[in-house]
C-alpha positions as CSV (number, residue, x, y, z in Angstrom):
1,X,-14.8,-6.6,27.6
2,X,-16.9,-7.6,30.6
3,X,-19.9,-6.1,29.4
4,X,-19.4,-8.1,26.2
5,X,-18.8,-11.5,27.3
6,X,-21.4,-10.7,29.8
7,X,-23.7,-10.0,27.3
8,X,-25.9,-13.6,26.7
9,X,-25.1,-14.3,30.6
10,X,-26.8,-11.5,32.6
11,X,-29.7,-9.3,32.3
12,X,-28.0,-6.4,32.5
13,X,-24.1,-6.4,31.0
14,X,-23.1,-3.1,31.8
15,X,-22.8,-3.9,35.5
16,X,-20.3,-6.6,34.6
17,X,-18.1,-3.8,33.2
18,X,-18.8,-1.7,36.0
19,X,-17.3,-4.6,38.5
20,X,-13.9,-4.3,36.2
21,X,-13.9,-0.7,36.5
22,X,-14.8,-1.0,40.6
23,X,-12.1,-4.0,41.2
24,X,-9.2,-2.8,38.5
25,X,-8.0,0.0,41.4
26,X,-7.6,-2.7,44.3
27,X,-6.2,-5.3,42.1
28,X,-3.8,-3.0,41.1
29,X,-2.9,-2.0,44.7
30,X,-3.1,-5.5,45.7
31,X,-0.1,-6.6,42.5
32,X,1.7,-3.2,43.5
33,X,2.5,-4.1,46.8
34,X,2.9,-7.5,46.2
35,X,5.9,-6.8,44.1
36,X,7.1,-4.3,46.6
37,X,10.9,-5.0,46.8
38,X,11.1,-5.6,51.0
39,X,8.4,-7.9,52.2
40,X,5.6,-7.4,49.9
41,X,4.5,-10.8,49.7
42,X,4.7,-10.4,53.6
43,X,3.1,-7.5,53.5
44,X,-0.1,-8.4,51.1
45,X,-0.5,-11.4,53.4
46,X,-1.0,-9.5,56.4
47,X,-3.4,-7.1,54.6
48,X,-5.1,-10.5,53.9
49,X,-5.1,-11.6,57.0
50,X,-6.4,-8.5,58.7
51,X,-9.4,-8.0,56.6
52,X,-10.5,-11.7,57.1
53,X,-9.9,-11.4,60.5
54,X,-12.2,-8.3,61.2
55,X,-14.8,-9.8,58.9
56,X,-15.3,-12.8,60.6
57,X,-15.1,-11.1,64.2
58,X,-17.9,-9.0,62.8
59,X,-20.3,-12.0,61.6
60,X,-19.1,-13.4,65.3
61,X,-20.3,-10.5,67.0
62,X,-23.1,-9.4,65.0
63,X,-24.5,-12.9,65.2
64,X,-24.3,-12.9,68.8
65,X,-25.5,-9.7,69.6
């Protein structure tokens, strides 16, 4: 479906579809755990959370190294 309505848009449509196939797993994981029945909300936040916290201590160090 990506690759379709990607079609007039980009030069090259099938990597649109590939990004649905490459993001369907953690979006998936991401709505699993999120309706986990204790915490997941709680849970999926954290995960949030952590990531964005290493990724911006890694531009912060990177950039200062």
């Amino acid at each position: 479906v990506a690759g379709l309505v990607a079609r007039g848009i980009s030069e090259r449509p099938e990597l649109a579809a590939y990004g649905v196939v490459y993001l369907a797993p953690a979006i998936l994981a991401l709505w699993w755990l999120r309706d986990d029945s204790t915490n997941g909300r709680g849970w999926t936040t954290l995960l949030l959370a952590v990531t964005w916290a290493a990724d911006i201590g890694a531009f912060v160090v990177g950039s200062w190294v």
